[in-house]
N, C-alpha and C positions, 0 to 999 in steps of 0.2 A: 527539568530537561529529561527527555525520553532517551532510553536505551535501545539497542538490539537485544537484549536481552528482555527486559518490560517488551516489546515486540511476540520476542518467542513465548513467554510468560502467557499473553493473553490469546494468541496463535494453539499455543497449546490445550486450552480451556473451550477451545470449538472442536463440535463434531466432525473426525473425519478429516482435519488439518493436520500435514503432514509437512515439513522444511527438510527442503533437496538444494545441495550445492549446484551452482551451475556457476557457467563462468564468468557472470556478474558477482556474484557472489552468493549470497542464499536468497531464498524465494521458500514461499507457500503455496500450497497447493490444498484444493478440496478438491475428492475425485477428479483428479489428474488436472483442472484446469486454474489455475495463476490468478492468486490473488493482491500478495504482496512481494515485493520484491526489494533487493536494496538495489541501486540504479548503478550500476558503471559511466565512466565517462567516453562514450562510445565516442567515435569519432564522427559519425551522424547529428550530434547534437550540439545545435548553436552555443560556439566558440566560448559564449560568455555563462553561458549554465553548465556548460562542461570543465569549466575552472572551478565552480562552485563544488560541483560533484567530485571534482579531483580532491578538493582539501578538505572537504564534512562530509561525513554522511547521510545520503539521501534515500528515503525509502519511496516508492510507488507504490499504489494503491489502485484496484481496479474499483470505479462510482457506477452508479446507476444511468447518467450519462453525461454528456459534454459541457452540459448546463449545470450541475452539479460541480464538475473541475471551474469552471471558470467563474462561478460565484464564492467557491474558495480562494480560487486563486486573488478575484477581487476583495475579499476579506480581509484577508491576511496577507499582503502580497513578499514581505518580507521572511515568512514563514512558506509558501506554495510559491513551486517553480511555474513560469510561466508554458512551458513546453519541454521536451524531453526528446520522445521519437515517436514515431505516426502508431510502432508496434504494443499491443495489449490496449489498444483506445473503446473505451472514454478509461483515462484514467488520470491521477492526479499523482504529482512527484509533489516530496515536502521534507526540509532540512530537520533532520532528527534534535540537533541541536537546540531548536527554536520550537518547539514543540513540548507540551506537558503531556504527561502519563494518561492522562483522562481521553485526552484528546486523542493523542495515539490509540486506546482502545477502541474509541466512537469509530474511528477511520478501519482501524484493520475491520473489527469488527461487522461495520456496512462492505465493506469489499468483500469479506466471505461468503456475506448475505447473495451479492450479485451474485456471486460463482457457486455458490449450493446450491444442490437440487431439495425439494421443496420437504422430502423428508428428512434432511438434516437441520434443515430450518427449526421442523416443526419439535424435533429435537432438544433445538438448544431454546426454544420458547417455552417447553414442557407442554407443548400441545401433541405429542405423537402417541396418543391411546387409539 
């Protein structure tokens, strides 16, 4: 099982990633723009995934696009929420609980990817000479 900590742990290890409280709780950021986030139970979000969110923790993730969430989502459906809020899409919510460490790295990690700009990429590939 994954931590918020194993989160910030691997958050930490990318170029340029920084974690800012807001009032969901913490989020990631590369150059100002939103890559992980932990999900609140907003009052926008169907009734039965917002009980989920109430009682474990849930992290969001920004994907490459909507076809990517929803082949997660159909992978693991007991692990990826089905939907969340329309705001930061394409992205993908997923119960921290039910989730291993590896796994959690692969995700934050491709979501930084989405929101870096191409020389911080090239950075954490060792391609920036």
């Amino acid at each position: 099982m994954a931590t918020l900590d194993d989160l910030r742990r691997t958050a930490l290890e990318l170029p340029g990633s920084e974690e800012r409280a807001t009032t969901g709780g913490a989020a990631w950021f590369v150059r100002r723009k939103l890559y992980a986030w932990e999900c609140p139970p907003w009052p926008s979000i169907p009734a039965d995934i917002r009980e989920i969110i109430a009682t474990e923790l849930v992290v969001g993730v920004k994907v490459a696009d909507r076809l990517d969430a929803l082949a997660l989502v159909e992978m693991a459906p007991d692990v990826f929420l089905r939907t969340t809020t329309t705001w930061s899409e394409p992205k993908v919510a997923f119960r921290m609980a039910r989730i291993d460490e590896d796994h959690l790295a692969e995700l934050v990690t491709d979501a930084w990817r989405v929101q870096a700009p191409r020389y911080l990429r090239r950075r954490l590939d060792g391609t920036d000479q």
